[in-house]
C-alpha positions in Angstrom: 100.7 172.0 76.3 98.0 169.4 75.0 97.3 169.3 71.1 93.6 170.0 71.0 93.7 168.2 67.4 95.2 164.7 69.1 92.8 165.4 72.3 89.9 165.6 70.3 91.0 162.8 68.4 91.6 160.8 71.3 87.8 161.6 72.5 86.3 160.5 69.5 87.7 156.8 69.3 87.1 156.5 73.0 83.4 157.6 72.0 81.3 154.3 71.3 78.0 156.3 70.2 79.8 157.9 68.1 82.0 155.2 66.5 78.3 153.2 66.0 76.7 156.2 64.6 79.6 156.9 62.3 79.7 153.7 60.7 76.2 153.7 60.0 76.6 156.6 58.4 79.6 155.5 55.9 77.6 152.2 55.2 74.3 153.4 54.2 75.7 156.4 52.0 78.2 154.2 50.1 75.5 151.4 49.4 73.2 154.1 48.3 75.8 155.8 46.5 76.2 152.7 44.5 73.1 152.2 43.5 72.2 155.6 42.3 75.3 156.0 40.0 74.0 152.8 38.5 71.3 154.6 36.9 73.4 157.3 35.1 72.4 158.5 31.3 76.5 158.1 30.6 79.2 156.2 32.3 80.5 157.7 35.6 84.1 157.9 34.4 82.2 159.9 31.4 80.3 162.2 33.5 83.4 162.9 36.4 85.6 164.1 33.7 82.9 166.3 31.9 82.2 167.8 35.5 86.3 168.3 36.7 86.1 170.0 33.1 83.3 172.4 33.5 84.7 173.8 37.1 88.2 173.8 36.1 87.1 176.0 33.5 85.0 177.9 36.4 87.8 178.3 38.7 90.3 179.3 36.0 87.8 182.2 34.7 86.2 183.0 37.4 85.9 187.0 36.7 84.5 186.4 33.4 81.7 183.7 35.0 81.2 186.1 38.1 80.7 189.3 35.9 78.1 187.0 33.9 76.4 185.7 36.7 76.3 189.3 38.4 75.3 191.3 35.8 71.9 188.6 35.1 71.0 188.3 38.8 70.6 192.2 38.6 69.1 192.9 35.8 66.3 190.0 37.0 66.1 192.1 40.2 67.9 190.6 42.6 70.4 193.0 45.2 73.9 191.7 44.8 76.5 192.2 47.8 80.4 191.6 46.5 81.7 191.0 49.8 86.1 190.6 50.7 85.7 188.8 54.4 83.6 187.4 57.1 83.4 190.8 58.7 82.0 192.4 55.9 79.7 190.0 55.2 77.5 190.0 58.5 77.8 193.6 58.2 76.1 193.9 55.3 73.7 190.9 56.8 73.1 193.1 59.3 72.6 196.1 57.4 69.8 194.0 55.5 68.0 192.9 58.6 68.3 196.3 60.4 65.7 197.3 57.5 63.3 194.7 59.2 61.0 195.1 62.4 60.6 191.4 62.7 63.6 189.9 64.4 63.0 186.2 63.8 65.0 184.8 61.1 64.1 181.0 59.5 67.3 179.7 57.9 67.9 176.9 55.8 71.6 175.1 56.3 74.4 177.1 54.7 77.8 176.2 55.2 79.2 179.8 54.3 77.1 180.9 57.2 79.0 178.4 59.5 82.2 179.7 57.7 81.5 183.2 58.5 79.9 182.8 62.0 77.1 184.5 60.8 74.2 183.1 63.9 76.8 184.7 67.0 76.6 187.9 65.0 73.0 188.1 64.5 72.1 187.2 67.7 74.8 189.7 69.4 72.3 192.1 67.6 69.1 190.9 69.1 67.9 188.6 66.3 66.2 185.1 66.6 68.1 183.0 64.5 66.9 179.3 63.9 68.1 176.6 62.1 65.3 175.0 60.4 67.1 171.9 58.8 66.0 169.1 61.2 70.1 168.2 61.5 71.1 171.9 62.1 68.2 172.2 64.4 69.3 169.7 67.1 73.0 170.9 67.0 72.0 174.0 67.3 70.0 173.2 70.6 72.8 171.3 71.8 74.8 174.2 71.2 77.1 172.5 68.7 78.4 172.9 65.1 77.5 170.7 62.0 79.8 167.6 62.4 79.3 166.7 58.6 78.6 168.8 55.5 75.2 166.9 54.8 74.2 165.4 57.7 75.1 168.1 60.6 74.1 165.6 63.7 75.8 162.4 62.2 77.5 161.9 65.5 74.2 161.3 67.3 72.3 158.4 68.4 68.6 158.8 68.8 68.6 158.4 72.3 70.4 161.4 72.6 68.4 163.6 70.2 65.6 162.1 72.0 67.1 163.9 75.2 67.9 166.9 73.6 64.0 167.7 72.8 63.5 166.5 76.5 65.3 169.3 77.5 64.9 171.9 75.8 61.6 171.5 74.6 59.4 170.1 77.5 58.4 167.0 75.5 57.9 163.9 76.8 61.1 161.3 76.8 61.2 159.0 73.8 63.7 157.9 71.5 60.9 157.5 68.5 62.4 158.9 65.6 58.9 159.9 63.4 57.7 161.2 66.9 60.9 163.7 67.0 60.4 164.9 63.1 56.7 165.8 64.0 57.8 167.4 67.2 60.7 169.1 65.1 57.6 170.1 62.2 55.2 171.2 64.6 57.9 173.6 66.3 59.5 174.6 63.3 56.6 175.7 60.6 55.4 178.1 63.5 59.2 180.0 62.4 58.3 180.0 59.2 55.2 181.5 59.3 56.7 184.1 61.6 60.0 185.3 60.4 60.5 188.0 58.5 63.8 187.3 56.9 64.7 183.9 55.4 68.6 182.9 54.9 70.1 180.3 52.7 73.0 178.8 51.2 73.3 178.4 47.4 74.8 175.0 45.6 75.2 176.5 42.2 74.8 180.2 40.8 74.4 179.5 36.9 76.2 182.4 35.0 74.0 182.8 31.7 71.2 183.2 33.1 71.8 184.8 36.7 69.9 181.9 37.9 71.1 180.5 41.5 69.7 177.3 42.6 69.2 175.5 45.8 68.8 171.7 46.6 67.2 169.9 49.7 65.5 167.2 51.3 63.0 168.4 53.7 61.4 171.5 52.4 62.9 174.0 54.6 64.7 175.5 51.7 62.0 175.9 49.9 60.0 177.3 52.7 62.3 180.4 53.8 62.9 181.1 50.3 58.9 181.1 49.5 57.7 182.6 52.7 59.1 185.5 54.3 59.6 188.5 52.6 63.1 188.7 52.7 65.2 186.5 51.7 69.1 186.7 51.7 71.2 184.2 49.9 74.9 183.3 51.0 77.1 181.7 48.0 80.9 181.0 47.8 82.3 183.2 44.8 83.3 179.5 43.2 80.2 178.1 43.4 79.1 178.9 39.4 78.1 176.8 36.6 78.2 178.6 32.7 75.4 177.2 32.0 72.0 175.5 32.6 73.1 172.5 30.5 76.3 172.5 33.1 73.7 172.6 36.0 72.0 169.9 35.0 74.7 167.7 34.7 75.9 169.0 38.6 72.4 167.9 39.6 73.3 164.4 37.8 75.8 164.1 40.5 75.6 165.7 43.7 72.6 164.1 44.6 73.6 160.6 44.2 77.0 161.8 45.4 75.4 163.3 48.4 72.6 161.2 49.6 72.4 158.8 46.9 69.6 159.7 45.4 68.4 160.5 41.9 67.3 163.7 42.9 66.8 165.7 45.5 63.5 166.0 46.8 63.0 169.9 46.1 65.1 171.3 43.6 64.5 175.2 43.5 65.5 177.6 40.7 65.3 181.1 41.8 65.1 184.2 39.1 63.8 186.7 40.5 61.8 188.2 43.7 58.3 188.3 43.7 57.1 189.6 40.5 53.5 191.4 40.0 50.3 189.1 40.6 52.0 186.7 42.7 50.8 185.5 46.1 54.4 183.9 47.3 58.1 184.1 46.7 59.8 186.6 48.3 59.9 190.7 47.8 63.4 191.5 48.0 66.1 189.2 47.2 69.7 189.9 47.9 72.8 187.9 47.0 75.9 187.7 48.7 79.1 186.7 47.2 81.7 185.9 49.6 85.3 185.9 48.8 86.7 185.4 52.4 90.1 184.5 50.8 88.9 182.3 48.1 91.3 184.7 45.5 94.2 184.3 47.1 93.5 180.3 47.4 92.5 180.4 43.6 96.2 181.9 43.0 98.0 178.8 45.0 98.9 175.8 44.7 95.5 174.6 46.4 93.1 175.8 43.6 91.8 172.6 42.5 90.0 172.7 46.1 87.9 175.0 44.8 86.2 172.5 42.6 84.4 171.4 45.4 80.6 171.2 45.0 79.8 170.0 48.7 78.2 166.4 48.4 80.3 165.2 51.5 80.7 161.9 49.7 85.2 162.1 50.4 83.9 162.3 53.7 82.2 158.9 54.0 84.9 157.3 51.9 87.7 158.6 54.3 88.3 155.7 56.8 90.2 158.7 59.0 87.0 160.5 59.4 84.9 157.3 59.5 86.7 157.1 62.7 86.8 160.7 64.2 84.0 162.9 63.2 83.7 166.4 62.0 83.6 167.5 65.2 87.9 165.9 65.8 89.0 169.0 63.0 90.5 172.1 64.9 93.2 174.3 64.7 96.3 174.5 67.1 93.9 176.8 69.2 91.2 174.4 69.6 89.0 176.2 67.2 86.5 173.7 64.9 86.9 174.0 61.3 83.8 174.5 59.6 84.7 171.8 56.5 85.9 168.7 57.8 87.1 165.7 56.2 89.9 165.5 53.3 88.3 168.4 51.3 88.0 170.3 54.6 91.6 169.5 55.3 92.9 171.4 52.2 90.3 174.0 52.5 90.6 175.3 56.0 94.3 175.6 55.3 93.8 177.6 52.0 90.5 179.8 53.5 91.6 180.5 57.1 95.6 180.0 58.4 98.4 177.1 57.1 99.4 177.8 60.2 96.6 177.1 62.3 94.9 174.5 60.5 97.4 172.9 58.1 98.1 170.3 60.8 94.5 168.3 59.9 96.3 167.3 56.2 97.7 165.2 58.5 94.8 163.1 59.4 94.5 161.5 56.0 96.0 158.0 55.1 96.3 159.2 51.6 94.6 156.2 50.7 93.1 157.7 47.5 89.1 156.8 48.4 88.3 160.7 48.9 89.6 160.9 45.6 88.0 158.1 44.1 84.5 159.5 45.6 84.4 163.0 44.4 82.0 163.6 42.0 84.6 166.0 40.3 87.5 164.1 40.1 90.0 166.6 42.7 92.8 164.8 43.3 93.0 165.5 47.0 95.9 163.1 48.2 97.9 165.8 45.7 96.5 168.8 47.3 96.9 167.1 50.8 100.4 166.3 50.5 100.6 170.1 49.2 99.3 171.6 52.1 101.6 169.3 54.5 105.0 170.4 52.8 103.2 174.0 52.7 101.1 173.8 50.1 100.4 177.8 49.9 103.0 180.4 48.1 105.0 180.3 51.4 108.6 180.7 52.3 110.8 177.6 52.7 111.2 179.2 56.1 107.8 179.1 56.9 106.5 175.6 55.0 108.0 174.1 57.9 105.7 175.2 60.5 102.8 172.3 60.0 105.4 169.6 60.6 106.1 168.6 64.1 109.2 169.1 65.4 110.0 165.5 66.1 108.6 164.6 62.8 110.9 167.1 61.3 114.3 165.7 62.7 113.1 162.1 62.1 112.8 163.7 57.9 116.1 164.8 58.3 117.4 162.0 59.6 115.4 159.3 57.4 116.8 161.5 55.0 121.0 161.2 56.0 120.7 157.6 56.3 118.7 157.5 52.8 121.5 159.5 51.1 123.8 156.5 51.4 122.9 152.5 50.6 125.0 151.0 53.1 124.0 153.6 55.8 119.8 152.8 54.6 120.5 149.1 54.7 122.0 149.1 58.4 119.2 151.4 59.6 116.9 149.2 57.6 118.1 146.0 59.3 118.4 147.4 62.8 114.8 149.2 62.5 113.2 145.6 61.7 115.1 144.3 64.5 113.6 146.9 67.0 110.4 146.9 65.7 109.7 142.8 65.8 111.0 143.5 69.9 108.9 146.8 70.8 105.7 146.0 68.7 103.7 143.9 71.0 104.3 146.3 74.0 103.5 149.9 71.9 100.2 150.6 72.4 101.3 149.9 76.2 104.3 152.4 76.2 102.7 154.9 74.3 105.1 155.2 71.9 102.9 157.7 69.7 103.3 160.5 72.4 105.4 162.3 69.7 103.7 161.6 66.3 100.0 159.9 67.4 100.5 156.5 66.2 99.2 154.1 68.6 96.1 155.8 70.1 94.1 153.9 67.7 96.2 150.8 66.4 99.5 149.0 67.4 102.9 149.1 65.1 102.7 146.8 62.4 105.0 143.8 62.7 107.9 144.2 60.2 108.7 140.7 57.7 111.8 139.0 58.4 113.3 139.4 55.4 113.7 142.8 53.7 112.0 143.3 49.9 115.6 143.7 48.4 116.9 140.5 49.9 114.0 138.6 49.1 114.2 140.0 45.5 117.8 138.8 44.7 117.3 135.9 45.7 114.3 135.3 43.7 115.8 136.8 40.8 118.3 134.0 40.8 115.8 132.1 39.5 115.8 131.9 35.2 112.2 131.6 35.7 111.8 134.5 37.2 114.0 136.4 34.9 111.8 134.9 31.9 108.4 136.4 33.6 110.2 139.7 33.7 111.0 140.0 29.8 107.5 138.8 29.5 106.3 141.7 31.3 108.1 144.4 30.2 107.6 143.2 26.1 104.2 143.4 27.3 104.0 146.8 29.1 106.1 148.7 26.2 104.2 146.7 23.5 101.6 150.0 23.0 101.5 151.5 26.6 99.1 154.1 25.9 96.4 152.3 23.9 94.1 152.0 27.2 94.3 155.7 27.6 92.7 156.6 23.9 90.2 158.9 24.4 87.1 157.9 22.3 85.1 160.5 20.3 82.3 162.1 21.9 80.0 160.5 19.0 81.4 157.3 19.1 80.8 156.7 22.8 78.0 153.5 23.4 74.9 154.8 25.1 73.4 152.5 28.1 70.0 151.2 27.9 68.2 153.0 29.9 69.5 155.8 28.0 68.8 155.2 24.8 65.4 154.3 26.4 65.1 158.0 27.4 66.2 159.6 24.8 63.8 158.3 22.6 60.8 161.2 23.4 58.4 159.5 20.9 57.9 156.6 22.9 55.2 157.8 25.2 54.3 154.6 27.1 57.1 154.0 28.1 58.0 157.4 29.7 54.4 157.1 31.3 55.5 154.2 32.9 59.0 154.7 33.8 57.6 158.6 35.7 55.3 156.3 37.7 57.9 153.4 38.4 60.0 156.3 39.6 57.8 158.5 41.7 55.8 155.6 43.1 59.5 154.1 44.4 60.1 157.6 46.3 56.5 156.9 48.4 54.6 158.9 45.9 51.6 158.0 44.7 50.0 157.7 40.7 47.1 157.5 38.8 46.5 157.5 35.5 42.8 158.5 34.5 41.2 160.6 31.6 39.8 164.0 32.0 36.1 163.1 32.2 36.9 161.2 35.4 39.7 163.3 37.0 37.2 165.6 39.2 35.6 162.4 40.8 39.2 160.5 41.6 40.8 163.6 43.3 36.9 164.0 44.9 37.1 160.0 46.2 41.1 160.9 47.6 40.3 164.3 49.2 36.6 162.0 51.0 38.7 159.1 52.1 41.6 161.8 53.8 38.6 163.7 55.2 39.3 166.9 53.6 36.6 169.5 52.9 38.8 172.4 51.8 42.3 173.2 49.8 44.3 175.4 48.5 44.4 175.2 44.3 45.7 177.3 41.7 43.7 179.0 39.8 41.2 177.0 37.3 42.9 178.3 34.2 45.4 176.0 34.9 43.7 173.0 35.2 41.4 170.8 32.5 38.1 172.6 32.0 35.1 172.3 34.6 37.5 170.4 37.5 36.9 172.9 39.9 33.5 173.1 39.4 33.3 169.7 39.9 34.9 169.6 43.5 32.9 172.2 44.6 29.5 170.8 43.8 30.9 167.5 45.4 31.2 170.1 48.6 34.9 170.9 48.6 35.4 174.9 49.4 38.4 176.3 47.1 41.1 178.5 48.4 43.1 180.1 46.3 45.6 181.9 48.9 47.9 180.3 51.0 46.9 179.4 54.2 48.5 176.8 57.1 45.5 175.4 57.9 44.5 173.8 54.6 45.6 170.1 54.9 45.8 169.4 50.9 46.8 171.7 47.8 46.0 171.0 44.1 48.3 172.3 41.5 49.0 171.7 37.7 52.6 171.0 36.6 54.5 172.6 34.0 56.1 169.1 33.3 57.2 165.8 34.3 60.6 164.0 34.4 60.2 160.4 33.2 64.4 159.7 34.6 63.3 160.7 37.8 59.6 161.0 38.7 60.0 164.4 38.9 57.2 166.8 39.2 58.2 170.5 37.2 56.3 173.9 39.0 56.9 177.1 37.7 55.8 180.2 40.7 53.5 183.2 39.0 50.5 184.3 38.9 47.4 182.3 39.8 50.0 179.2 40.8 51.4 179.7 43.7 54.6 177.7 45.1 53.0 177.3 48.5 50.0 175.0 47.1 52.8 172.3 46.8 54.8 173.0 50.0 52.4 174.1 52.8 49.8 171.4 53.2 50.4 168.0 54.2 48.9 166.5 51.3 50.0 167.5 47.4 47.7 166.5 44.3 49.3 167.3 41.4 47.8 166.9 37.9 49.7 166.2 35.2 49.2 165.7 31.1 50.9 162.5 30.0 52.3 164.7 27.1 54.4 166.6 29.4 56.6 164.5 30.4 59.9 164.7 29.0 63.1 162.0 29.2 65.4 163.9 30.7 66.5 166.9 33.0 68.3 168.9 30.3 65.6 168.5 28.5 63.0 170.4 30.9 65.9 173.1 31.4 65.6 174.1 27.8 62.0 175.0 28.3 61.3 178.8 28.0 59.0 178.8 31.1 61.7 177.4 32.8 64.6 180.4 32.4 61.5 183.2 32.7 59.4 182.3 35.8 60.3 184.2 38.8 61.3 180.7 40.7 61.0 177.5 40.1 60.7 174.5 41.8 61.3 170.4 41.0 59.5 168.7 43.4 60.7 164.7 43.7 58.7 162.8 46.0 57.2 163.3 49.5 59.3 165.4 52.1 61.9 162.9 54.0 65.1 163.2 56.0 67.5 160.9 57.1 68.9 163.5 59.7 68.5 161.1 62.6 70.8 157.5 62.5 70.4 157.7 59.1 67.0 156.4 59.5 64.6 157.6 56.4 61.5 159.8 57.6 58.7 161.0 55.4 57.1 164.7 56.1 59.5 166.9 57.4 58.4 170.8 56.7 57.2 170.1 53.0 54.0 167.1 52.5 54.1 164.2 53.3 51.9 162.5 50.3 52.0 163.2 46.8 49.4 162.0 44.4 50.2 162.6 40.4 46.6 162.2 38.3 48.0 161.7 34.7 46.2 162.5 31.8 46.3 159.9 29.1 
């Protein structure tokens, strides 16, 4: 019987589109990778071993952070579900939904739904289910699953998402990619407006403060989160942070991690549902906390796995996937694994069955990059090798089953002949001697037909002359011997001075941090907000009061805008709305998809970032900065803090019912990795600073 694992492998490499459109991929999220961690408050090294600490601690007291984290999500009036399986959690899915008339359902991408096959169950049951991230949208009209954790149609090429929208919706042929995000837009904001229900994932639930907080590109989040109202949230029991100080530093890294940005475009803190007075946000919140075997993978061998914050970036630093795609990780049955990749490769085997999927810890050269990527230091090639040998509390009996037969005798004999020197230096010898003969023809002979080595590369050549015999000869040399007491005086001299740890207090600070830190210098965090936001495509100003009214009057003239949606005029300098309705702009202040441009105030500004601060209530609506295609944003220049810890200590922060840290215009990179602005959230953003 085939392997489906090797056949799928076998498809992939002979896949050219795919090969080109996964190497894009790798490139463009290292570089940016790169260049984001350059711009770090602390060292990396710093900042990886602070965040390994803070979800080792997680993971190790887990039902002390859950209890926390439960307990404030209720008593801010959200439903939580404690759930065991998959099973139980569409059920109670179901249950929700079932309380519903409307049976369209906007969701945002959630890798716990894919884990849990949630979209087969509701649409057994009659519901409309649609993906509303642009990536999870084409997959799902292709009828496919995610083939990466961030980018779900990285195995596309534009030409074929361009034939996908052919098909199945009616649109002329093109291969255009702004033309396809429109068409994606224009099809997709008519589901939001619609559903009833909105479903989403969760990166981090943040245990003091019941808080649980979700970060995207495009605005989709946002939008079936703000919109319908119902909104049910999926999150992995794991996925906690103690605190908002601990979130912040996540946010630090699984951005840049992840996409290699900064930030994300819209960060969004949710509270609470709807509170009394507000026009958006949704009425009924309920959580979901899946366990689906997460316990009994936190009480093996495999627990560091659960460290995991989902940023992808082992993914594009594995040169196995690189080469094979999400889409090449199935069980013995031919069944796709929702996590792909080396953290996918531990984690099916600890989630769903060693037996079924522990043979993809085999697609890993244990080459230490997944490792070297993670923005929480898990030591996957560890955990790897563990789930090869059997890495779960299994038998000796039973650790055996992910090893190949043929592999398995070749251990046991690799291990006789190892027992013995003579026997290992015949077999040595006569192994180099066939090798140097068979090499040139293996690829040809298909040699590999019992382990898979060949489909992809031919057997390396061996060297003549073995290591050993190379080394005594060499080591007749008295030089030789004199570099070698030189060494090892030098490696014993004081072997663990590199290792020292230095004191928290002692530790230099970078430039640009001890640029941001200083709070007093309000010039430069003026400029440094604007350097930051205009980079992203966003668009500043800085003007005074007195003139304010007649610059957003001249922006809103040249767009040819006679209407918007604005908060209420308590939140805004004295006499501005006044002034844009005697210049003959009509004020709405309820949402509506027809108004083009939306005027809010901002709670604050983040000079690190360019990020704009909104808090959801009364009389300021969320939807003012999400629904029209044009944000104006006004901002006082003494609101801008330094950091993002800094705005998380704010008060208005940890009591609005949701809030939301908008960075940038709307953009995607969902199709070849090309960068699109305007997806479901605006496409401009213009920040009028008060100085």
């Amino acid at each position: 019987m085939t392997d489906p694992f090797h056949t799928h492998i076998q498809s992939a490499l002979a896949n050219p589109n795919l090969q080109i459109a996964l190497d894009a991929n790798a490139e463009k999220r290292i570089s940016a990778r790169q260049v984001a961690f350059a711009s770090l408050p602390e060292e990396l090294p710093v900042m990886r071993r602070r965040a390994h600490t803070v979800r080792a601690d997680v993971i190790a007291n887990l039902d002390h952070y859950l209890e926390q984290f439960i307990n404030r999500a209720q008593m801010n009036g959200v439903i939580v579900h404690r759930v065991v399986d998959a099973t139980e959690a569409n059920r109670v899915v179901l249950d929700i939904t079932q309380c519903q008339s409307n049976r369209t359902i906007a969701k945002s991408k959630s890798m716990v739904s894919e884990e849990i096959a949630l979209n087969p169950a509701l649409e057994a049951a009659g519901y409309q289910v649609v993906e509303t991230d642009l990536g999870e949208y084409i997959v799902q009209l292709r009828g496919e699953h995610p083939a990466h954790i961030i980018t779900p149609a990285v195995h596309l090429r534009r030409s074929e998402v361009g034939q996908t929208f052919h098909d199945k919706l009616g649109i002329p042929l093109t291969d255009d990619i702004p033309t396809l995000t429109a068409v994606a837009r224009r099809v997709l904001r008519q589901v939001f407006l619609d559903a009833g229900i909105g479903i989403s994932g969760v990166n981090f639930g943040v245990a003091e403060t019941g808080t649980y907080c979700l970060v995207t590109n495009e605005g989709n989040g946002r939008m079936v989160t703000t919109i319908p109202p119902v909104h049910i949230a999926l999150m992995g029991m794991e996925r906690l942070v103690p605190t908002l100080d601990d979130l912040a530093l996540m946010l630090y890294l699984l951005p840049r991690s992840a996409t290699g940005q900064k930030l994300s475009v819209y960060t969004s803190l949710i509270h609470s549902p709807r509170r009394v007075g507000e026009l958006d946000g949704a009425q009924e919140r309920h959580l979901i906390i899946l366990d689906n075997g997460r316990t009994a993978m936190r009480n093996s061998p495999l627990a560091e796995a659960l460290y995991c914050i989902r940023c992808g970036s082992c993914l594009n630093a594995c040169p196995v996937f690189r080469e094979i795609g999400g889409h090449a990780y199935v069980s013995k049955q031919g069944i796709g694994s929702p996590y792909p990749g080396p953290i996918g490769s531990v984690v099916s085997a600890g989630l769903f069955s060693q037996q079924e999927f522990g043979q993809l810890a085999r697609a890993s050269s244990l080459c230490g990059a997944c490792m070297e990527a993670c923005p929480v230091e898990i030591n996957l090639p560890k955990l790897l090798l563990r789930v090869r040998a059997g890495g779960l509390n299994l038998t000796p009996q039973r650790a055996n089953l992910n090893i190949p037969k043929p592999v398995s005798l070749g251990l046991r004999l690799f291990t006789w002949f190892a027992e013995n020197g003579w026997r290992f230096t015949i077999a040595q010898k006569a192994a180099g001697i066939g090798s140097r003969l068979i090499s040139p023809f293996s690829t040809w002979l298909r040699l590999p037909a019992f382990t898979g080595w060949g489909f992809s590369k031919d057997m390396p050549r061996p060297v003549v002359d073995r290591f050993r015999d190379r080394w005594r000869k060499s080591s007749r040399s008295n030089k030789l011997g004199h570099e070698i007491r030189i060494f090892e005086n030098t490696i014993h001299s004081d072997p663990l001075r590199s290792f020292e740890k230095i004191p928290e207090g002692d530790r230099p600070l970078n430039s640009t941090h001890a640029t941001l830190i200083n709070s007093d210098n309000r010039p430069a965090l003026i400029t440094q907000f604007a350097e930051e936001l205009t980079a992203l495509g966003g668009k500043f100003y800085a003007c005074t009061e007195a003139d304010l009214g007649q610059h957003i009057q001249d922006l809103l003239s040249e767009s040819g805008i006679h209407e918007i949606h604005a908060w209420d005029r308590a939140f805004f300098p004295p006499g501005l709305l006044e002034i844009l309705v005697e210049g003959g702009i009509d004020i709405h202040h309820t949402p509506s998809p027809t108004l083009k441009a939306g005027l809010t105030g901002c709670l604050a500004g983040i000079a690190e970032t360019g990020t704009l601060v909104l808090p959801g209530g009364p009389g300021h609506p969320l939807t003012a900065s999400l629904l029209p295609e044009i944000h104006i944003a006004v901002l006082r220049s003494g609101d801008i803090l330094a950091t993002l810890p800094q705005v998380f200590k704010l008060g208005e922060v940890r009591e609005a019912a949701s809030i939301s840290l908008i960075t940038g215009p709307s953009r995607t990179a969902d199709i070849e990795m090309t960068l699109t602005i305007g997806v479901h959230g605006p496409r401009e953003v213009y920040v009028f600073c008060l100085v």
